[in-house]
Biopython code that builds the backbone (N, CA, C, O; Angstrom):
import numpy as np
from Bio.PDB.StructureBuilder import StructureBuilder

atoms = [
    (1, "UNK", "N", (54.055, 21.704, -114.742)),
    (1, "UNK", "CA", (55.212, 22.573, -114.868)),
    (1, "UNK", "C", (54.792, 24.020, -114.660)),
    (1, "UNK", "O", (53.717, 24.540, -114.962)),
    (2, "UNK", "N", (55.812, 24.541, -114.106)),
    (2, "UNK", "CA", (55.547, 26.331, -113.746)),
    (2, "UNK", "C", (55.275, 27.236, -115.245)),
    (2, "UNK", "O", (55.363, 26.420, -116.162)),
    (3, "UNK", "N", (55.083, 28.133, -115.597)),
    (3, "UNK", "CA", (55.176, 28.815, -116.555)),
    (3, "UNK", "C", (56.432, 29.661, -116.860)),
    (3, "UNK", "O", (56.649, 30.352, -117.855)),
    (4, "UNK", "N", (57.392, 29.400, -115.524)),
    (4, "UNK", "CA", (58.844, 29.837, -116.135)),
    (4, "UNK", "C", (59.464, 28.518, -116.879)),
    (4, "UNK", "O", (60.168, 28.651, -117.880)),
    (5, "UNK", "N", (59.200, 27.414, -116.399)),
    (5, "UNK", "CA", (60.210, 26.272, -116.867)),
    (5, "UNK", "C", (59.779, 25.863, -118.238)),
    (5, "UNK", "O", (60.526, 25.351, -119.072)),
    (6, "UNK", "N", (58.308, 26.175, -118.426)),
    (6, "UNK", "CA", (57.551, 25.807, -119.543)),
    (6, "UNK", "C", (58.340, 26.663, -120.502)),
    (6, "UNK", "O", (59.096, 26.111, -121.302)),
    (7, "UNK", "N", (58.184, 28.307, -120.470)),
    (7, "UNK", "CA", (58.918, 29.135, -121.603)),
    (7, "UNK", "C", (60.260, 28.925, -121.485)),
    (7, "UNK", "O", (60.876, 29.156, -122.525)),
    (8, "UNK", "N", (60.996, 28.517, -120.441)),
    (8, "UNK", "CA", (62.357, 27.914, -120.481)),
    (8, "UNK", "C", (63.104, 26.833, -121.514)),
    (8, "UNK", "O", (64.184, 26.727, -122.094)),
    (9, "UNK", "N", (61.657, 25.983, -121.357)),
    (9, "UNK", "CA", (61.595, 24.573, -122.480)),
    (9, "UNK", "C", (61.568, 24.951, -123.574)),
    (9, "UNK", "O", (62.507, 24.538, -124.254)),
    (10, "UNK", "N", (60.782, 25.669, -124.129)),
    (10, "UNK", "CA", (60.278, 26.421, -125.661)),
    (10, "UNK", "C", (61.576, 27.078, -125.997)),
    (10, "UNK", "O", (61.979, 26.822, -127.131)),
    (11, "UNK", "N", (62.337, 27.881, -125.257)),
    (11, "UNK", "CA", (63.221, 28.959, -125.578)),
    (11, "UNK", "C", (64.634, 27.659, -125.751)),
    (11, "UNK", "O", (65.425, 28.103, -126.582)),
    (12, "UNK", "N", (64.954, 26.725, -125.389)),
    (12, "UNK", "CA", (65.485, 25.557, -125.332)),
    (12, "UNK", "C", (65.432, 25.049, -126.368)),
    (12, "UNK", "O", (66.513, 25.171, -126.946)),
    (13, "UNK", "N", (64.485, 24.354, -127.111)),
    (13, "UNK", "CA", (63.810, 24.155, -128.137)),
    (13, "UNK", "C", (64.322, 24.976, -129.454)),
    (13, "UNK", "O", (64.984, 24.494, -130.373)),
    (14, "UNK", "N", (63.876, 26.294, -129.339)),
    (14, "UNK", "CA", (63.952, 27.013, -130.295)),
    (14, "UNK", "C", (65.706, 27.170, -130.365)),
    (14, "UNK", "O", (66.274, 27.130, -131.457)),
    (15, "UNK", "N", (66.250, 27.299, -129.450)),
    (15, "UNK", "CA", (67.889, 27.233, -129.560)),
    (15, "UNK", "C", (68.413, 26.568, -130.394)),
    (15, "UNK", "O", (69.299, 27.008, -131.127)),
    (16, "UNK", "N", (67.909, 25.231, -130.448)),
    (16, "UNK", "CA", (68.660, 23.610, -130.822)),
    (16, "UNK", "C", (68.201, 24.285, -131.850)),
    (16, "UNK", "O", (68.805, 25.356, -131.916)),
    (17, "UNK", "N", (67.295, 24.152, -132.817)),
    (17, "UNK", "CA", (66.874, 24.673, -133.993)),
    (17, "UNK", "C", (67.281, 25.559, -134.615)),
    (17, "UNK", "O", (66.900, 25.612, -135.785)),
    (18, "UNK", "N", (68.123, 26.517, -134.163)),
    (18, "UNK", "CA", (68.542, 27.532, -134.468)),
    (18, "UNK", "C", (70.251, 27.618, -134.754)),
    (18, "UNK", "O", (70.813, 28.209, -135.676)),
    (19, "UNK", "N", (70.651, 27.102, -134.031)),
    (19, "UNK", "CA", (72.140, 26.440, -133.921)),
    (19, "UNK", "C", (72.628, 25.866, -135.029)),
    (19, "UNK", "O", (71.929, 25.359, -135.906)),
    (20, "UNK", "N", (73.948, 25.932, -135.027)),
    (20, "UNK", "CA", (74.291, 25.334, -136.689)),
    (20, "UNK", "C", (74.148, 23.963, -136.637)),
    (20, "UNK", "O", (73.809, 23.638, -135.499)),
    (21, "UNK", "N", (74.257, 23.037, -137.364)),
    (21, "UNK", "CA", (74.157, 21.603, -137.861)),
    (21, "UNK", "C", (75.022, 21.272, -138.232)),
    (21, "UNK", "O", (75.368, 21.547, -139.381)),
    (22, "UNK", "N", (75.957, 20.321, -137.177)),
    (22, "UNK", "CA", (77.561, 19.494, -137.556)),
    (22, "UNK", "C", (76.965, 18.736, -138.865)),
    (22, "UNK", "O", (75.931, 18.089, -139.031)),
    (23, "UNK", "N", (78.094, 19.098, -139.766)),
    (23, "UNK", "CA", (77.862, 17.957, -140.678)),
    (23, "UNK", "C", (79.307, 16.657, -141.045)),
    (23, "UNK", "O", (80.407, 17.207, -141.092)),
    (24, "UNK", "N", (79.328, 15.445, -141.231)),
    (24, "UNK", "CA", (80.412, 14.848, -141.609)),
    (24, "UNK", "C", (80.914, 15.603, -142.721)),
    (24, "UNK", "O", (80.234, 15.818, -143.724)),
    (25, "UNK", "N", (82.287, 16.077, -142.540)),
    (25, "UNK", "CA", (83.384, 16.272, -143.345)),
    (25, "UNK", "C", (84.360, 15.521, -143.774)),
    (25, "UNK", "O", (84.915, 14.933, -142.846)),
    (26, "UNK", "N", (85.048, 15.176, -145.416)),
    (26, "UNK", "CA", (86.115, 14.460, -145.535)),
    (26, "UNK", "C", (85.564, 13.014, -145.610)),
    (26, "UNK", "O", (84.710, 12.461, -146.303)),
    (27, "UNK", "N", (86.638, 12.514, -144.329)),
    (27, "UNK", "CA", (86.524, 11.114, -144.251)),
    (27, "UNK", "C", (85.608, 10.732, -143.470)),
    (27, "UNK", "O", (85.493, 9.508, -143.403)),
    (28, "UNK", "N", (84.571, 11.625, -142.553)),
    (28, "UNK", "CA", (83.714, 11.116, -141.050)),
    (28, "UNK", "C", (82.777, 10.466, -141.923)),
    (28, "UNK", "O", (83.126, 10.319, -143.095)),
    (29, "UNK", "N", (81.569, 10.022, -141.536)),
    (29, "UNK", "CA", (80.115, 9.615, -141.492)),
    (29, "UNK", "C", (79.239, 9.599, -140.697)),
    (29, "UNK", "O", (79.623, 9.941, -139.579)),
    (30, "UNK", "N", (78.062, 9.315, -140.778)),
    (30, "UNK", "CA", (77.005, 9.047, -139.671)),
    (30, "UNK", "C", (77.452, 7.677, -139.123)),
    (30, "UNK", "O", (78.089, 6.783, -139.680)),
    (31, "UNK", "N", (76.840, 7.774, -137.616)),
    (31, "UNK", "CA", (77.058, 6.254, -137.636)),
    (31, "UNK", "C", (75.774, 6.139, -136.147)),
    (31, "UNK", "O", (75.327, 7.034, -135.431)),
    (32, "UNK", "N", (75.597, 5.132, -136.152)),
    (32, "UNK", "CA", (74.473, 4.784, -134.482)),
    (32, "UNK", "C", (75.248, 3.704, -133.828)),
    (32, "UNK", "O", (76.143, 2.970, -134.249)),
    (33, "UNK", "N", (74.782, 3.788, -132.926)),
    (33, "UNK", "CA", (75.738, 3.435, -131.754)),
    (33, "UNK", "C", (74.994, 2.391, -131.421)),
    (33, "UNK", "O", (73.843, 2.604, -131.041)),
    (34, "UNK", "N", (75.549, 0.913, -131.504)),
    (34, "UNK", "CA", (75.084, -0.434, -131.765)),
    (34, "UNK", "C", (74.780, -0.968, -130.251)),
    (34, "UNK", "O", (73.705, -1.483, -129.942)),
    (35, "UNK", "N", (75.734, -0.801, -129.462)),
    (35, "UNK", "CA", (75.984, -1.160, -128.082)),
    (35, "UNK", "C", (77.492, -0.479, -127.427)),
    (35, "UNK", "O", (78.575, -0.438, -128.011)),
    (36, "UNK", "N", (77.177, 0.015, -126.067)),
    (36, "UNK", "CA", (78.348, 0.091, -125.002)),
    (36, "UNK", "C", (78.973, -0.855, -124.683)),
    (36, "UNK", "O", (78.358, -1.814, -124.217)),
    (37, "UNK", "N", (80.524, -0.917, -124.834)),
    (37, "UNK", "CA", (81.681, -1.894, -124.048)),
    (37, "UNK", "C", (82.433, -1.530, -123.514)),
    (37, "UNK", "O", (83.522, -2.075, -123.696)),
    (38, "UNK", "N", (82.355, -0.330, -122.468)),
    (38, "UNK", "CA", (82.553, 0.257, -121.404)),
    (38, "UNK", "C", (83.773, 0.832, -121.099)),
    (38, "UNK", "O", (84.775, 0.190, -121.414)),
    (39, "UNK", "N", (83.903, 1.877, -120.568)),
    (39, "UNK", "CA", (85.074, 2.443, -120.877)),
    (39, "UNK", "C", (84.059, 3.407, -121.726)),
    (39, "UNK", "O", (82.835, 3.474, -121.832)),
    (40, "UNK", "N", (84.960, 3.985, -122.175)),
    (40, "UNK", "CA", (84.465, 5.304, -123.493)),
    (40, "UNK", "C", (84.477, 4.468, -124.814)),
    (40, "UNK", "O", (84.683, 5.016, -125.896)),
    (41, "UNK", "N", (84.219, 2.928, -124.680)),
    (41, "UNK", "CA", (84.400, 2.374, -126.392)),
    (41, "UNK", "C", (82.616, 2.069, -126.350)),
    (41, "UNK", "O", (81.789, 1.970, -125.443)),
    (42, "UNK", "N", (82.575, 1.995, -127.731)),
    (42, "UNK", "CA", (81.109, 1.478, -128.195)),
    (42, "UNK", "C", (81.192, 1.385, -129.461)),
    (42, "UNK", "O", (81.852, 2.122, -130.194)),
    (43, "UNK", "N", (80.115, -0.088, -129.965)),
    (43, "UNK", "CA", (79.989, -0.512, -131.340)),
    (43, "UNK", "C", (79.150, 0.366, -131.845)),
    (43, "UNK", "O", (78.106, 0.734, -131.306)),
    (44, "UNK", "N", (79.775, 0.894, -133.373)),
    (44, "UNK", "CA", (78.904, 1.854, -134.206)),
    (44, "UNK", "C", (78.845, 1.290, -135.258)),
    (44, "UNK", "O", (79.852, 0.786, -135.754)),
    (45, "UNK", "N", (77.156, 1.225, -136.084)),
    (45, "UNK", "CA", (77.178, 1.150, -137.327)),
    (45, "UNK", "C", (77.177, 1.741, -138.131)),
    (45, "UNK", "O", (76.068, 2.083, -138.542)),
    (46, "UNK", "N", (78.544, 2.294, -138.945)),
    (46, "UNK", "CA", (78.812, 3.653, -139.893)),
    (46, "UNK", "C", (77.553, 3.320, -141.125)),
    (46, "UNK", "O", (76.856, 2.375, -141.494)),
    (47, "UNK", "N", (77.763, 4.609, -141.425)),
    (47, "UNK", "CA", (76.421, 5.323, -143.006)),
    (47, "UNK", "C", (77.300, 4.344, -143.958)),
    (47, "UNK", "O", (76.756, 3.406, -144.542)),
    (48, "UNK", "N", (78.697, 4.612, -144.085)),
    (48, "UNK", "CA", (79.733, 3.801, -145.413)),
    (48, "UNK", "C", (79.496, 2.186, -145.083)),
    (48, "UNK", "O", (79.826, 1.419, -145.988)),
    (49, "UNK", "N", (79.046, 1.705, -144.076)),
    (49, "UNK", "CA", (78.590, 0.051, -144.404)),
    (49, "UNK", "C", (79.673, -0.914, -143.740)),
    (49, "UNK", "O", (79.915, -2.071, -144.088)),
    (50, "UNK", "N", (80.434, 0.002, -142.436)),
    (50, "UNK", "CA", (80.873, -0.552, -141.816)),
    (50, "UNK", "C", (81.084, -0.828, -140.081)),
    (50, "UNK", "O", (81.159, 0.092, -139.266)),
    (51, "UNK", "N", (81.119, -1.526, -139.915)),
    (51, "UNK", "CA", (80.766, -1.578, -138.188)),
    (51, "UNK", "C", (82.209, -1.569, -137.262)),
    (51, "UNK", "O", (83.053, -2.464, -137.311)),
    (52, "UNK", "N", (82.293, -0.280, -136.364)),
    (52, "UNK", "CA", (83.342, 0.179, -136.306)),
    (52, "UNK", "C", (83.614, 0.167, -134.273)),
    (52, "UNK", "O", (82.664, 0.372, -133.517)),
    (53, "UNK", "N", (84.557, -0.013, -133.935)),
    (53, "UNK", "CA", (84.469, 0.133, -132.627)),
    (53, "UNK", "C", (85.234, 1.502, -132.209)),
    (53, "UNK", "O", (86.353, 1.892, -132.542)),
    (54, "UNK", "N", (84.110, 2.192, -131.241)),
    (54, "UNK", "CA", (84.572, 3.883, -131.298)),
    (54, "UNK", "C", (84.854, 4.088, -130.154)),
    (54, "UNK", "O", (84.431, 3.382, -129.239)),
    (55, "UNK", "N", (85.580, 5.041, -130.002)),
    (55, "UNK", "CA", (85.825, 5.840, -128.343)),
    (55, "UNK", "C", (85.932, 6.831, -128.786)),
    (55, "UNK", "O", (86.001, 7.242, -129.944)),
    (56, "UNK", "N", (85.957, 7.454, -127.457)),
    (56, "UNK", "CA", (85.346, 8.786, -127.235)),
    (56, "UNK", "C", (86.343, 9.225, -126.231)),
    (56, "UNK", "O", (86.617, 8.832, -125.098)),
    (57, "UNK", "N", (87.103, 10.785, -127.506)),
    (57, "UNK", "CA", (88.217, 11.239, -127.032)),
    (57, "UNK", "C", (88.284, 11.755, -125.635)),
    (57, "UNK", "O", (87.304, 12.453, -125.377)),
    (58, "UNK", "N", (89.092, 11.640, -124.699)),
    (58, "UNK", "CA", (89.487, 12.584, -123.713)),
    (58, "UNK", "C", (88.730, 13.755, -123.680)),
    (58, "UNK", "O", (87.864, 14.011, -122.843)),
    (59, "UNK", "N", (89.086, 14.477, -124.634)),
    (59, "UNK", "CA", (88.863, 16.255, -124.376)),
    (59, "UNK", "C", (86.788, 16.363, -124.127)),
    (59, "UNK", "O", (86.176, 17.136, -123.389)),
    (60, "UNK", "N", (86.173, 15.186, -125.138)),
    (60, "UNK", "CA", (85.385, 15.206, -125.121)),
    (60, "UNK", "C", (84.531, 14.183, -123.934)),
    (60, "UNK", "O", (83.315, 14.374, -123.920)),
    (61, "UNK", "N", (84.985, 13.281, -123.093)),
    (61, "UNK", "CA", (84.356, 12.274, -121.972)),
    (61, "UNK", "C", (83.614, 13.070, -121.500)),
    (61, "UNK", "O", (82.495, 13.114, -122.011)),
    (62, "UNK", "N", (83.862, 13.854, -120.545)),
    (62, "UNK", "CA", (82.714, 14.661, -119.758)),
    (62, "UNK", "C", (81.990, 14.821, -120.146)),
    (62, "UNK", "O", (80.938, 14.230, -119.900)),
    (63, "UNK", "N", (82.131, 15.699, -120.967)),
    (63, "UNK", "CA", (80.991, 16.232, -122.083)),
    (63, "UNK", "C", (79.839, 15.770, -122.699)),
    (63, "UNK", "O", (78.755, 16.344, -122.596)),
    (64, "UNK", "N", (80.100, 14.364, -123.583)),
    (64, "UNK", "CA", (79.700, 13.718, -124.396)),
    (64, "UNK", "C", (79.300, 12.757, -123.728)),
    (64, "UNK", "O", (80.172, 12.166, -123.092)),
    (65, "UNK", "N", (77.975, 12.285, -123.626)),
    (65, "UNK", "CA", (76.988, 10.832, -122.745)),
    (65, "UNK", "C", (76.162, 11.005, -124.118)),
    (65, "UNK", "O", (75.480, 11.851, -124.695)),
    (66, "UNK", "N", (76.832, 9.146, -124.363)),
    (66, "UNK", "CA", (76.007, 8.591, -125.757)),
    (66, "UNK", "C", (75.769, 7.496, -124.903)),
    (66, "UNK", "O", (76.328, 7.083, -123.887)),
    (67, "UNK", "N", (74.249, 6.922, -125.944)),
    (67, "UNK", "CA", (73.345, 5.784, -125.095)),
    (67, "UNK", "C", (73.427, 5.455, -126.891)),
    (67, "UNK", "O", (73.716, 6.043, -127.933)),
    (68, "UNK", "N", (72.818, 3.699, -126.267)),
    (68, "UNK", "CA", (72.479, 2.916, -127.368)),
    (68, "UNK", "C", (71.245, 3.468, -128.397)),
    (68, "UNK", "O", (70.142, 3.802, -127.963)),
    (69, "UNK", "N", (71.542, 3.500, -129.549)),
    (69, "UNK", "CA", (70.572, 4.418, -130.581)),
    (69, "UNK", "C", (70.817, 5.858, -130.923)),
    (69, "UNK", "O", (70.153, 6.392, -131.811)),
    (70, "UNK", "N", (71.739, 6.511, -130.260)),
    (70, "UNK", "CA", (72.386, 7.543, -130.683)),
    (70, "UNK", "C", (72.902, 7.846, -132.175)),
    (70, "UNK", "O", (73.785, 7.124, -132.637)),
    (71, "UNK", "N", (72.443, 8.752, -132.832)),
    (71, "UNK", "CA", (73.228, 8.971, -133.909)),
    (71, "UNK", "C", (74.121, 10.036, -133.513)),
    (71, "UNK", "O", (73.891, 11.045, -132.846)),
    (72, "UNK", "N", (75.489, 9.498, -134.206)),
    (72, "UNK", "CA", (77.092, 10.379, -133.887)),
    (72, "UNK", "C", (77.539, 10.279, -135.673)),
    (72, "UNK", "O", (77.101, 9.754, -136.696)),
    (73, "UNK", "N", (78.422, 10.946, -135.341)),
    (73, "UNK", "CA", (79.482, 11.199, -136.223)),
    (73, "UNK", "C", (80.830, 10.959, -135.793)),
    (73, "UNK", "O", (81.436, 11.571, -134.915)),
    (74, "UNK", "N", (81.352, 9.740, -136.697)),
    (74, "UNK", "CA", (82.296, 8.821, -136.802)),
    (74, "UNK", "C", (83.439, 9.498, -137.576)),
    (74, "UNK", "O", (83.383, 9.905, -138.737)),
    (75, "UNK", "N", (84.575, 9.552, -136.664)),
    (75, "UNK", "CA", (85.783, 10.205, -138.033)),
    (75, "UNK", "C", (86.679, 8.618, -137.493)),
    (75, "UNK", "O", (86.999, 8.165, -136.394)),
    (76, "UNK", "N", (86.875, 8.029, -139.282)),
    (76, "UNK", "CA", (87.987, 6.628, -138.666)),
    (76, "UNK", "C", (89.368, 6.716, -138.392)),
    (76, "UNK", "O", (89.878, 7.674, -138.973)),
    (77, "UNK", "N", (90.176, 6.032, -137.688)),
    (77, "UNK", "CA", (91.264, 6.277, -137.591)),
    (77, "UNK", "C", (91.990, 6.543, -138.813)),
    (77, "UNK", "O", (91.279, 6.593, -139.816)),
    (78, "UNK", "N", (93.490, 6.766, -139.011)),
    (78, "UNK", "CA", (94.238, 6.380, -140.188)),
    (78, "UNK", "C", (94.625, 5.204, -140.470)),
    (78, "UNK", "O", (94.698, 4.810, -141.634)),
    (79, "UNK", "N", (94.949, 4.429, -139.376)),
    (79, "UNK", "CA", (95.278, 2.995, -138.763)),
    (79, "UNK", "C", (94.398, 2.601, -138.737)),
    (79, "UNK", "O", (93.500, 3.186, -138.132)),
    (80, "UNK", "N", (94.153, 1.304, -139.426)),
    (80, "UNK", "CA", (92.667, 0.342, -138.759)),
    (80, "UNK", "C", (91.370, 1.483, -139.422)),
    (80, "UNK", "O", (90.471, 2.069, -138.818)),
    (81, "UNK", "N", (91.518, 1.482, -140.020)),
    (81, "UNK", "CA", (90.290, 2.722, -140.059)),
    (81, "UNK", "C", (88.782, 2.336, -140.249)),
    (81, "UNK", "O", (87.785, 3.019, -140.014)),
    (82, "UNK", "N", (88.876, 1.133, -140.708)),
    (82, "UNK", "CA", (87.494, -0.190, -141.217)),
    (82, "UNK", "C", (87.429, -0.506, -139.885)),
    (82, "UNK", "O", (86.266, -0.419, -139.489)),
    (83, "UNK", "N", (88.573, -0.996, -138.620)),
    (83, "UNK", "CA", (87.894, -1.247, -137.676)),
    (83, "UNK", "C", (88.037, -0.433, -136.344)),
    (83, "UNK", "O", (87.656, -1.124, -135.399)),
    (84, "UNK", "N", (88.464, 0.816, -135.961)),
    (84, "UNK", "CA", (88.537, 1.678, -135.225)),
    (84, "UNK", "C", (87.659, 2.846, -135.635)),
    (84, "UNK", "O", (87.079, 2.915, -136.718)),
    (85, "UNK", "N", (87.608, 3.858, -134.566)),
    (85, "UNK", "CA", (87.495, 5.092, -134.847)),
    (85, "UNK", "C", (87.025, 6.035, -134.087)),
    (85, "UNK", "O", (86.679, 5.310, -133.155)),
    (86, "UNK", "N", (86.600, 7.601, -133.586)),
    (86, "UNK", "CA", (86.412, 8.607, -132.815)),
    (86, "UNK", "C", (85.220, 8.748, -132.713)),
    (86, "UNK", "O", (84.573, 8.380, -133.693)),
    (87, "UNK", "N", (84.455, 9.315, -131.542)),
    (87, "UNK", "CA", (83.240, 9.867, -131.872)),
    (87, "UNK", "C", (83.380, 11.592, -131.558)),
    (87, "UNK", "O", (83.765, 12.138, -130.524)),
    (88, "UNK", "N", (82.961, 12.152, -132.730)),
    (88, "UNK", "CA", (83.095, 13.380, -132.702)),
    (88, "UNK", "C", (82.167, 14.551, -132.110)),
    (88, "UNK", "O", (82.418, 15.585, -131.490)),
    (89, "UNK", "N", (80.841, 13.868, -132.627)),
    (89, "UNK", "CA", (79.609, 14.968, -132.142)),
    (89, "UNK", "C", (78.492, 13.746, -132.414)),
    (89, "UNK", "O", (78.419, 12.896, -133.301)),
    (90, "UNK", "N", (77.414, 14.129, -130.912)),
    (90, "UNK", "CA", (76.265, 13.431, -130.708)),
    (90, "UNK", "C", (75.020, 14.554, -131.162)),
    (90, "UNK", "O", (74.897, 15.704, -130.740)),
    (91, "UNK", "N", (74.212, 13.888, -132.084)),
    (91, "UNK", "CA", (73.058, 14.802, -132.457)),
    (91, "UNK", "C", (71.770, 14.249, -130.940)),
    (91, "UNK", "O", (71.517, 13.218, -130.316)),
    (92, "UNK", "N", (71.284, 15.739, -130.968)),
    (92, "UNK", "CA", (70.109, 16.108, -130.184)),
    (92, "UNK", "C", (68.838, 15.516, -131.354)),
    (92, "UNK", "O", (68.867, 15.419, -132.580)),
    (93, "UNK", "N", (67.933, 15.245, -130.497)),
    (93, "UNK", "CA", (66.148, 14.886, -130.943)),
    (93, "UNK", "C", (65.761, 15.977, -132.066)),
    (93, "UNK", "O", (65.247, 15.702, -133.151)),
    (94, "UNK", "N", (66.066, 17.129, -131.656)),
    (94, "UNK", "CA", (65.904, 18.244, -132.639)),
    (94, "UNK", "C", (66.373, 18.465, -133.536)),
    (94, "UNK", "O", (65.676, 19.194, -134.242)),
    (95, "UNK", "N", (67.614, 18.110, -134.096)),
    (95, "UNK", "CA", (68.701, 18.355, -134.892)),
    (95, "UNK", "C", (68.232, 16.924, -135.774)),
    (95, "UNK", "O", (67.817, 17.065, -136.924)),
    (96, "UNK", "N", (68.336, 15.435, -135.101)),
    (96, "UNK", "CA", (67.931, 14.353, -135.557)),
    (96, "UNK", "C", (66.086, 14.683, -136.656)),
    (96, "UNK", "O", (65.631, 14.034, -137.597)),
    (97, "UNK", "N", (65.645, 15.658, -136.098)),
    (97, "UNK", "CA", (64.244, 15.575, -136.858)),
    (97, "UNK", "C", (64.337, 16.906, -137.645)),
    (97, "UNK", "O", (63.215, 17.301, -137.959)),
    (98, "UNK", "N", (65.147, 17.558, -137.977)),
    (98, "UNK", "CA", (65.920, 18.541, -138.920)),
    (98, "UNK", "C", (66.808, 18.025, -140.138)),
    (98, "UNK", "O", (66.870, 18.579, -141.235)),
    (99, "UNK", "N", (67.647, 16.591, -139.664)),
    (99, "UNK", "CA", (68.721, 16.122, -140.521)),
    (99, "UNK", "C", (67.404, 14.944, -141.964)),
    (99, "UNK", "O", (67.522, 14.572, -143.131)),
    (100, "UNK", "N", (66.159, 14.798, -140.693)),
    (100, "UNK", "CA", (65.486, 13.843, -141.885)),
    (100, "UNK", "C", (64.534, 14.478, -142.656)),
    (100, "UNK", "O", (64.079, 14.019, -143.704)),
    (101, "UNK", "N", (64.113, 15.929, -141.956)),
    (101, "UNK", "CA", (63.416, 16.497, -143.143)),
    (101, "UNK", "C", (63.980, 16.960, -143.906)),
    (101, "UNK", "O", (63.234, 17.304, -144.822)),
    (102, "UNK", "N", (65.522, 17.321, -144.172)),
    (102, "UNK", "CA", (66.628, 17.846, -145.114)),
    (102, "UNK", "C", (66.796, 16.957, -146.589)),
    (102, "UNK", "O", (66.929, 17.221, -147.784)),
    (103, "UNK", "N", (66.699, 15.697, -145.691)),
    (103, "UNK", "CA", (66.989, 14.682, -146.650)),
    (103, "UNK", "C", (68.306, 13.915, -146.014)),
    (103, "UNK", "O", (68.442, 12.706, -146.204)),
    (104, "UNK", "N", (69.287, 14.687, -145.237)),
    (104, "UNK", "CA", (70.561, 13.696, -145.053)),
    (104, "UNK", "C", (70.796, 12.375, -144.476)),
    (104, "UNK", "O", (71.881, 11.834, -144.268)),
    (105, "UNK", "N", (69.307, 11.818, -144.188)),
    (105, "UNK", "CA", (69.399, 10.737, -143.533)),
    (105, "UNK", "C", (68.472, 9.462, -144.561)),
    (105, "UNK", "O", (67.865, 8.439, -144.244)),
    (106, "UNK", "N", (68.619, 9.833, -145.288)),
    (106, "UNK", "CA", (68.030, 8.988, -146.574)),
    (106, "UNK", "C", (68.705, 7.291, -146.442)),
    (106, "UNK", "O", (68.109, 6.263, -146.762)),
    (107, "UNK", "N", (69.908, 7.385, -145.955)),
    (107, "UNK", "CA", (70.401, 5.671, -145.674)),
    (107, "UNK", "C", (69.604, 5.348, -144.205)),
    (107, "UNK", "O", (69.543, 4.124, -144.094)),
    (108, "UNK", "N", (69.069, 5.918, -143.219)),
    (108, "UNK", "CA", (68.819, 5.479, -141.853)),
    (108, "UNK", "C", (67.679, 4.607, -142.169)),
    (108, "UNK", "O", (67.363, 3.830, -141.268)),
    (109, "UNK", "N", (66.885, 4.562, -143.425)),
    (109, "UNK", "CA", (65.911, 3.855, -143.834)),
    (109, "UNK", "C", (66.416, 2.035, -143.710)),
    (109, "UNK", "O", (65.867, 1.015, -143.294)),
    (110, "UNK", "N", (67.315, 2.261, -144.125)),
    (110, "UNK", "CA", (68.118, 0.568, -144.075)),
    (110, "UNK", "C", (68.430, 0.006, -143.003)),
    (110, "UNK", "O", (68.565, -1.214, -142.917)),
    (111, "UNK", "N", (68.634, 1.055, -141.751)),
    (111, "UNK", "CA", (68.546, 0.591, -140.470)),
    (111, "UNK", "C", (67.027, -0.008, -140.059)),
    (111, "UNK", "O", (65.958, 0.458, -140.454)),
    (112, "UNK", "N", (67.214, -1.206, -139.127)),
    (112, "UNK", "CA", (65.916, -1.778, -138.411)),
    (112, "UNK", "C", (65.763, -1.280, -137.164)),
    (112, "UNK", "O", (65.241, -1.947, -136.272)),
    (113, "UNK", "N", (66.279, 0.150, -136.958)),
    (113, "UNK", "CA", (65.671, 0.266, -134.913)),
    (113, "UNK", "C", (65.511, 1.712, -135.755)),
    (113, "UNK", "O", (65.950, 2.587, -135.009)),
    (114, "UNK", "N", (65.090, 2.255, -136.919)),
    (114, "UNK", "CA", (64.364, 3.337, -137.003)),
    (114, "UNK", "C", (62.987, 2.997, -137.984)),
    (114, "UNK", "O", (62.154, 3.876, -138.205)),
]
sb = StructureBuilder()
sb.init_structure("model")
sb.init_model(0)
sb.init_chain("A")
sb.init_seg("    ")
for serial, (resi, resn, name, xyz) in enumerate(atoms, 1):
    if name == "N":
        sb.init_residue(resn, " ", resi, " ")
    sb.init_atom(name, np.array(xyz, "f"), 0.0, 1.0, " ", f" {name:<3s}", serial, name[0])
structure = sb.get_structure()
């Protein structure tokens, strides 16, 4: 790598870190993203202990590219709310290794793909 793209990376880096930290509000939770079923839906396994099938609003499609193992934040419907629900915000690598030295990820221990 050049030594512009290198301090590019670092200054990148230091951004994510620096940036505020979505947190679930209310009714949302954590949740990881079990598998894609195409379209903007995908199986999530919520933090509250339930397995939820999510899409991913309009405003946000473009935007938002979640892969299997993703941790998101789940807000449930009002309707169906145990088995629907939104995906709101996808955490970055950086933010993900910020949320576990905090402590907020103290249930991801019960998961088997971490």
């Amino acid at each position: 790598m050049s030594k512009k793209k290198e301090e590019q990376a670092r200054q990148d880096a230091l951004q994510q870190q620096i940036s505020r930290i979505h947190l679930p509000r209310n009714n949302q939770s954590f949740g990881i993203v079990q598998r894609r079923l195409g379209g903007s839906r995908m199986e999530v396994r919520c933090f509250d202990g339930k397995t939820r099938i999510c899409r991913i609003p309009g405003r946000l499609k473009r935007r938002l590219w979640v892969r299997e193992g993703d941790l998101i934040i789940v807000e449930p419907w009002e309707f169906s709310g145990d088995e629907k629900g939104d995906v709101l915000y996808k955490y970055t690598k950086a933010q993900l290794g910020f949320l576990k030295r905090k402590g907020y990820l103290k249930q991801m221990d019960d998961f088997e793909e971490f």
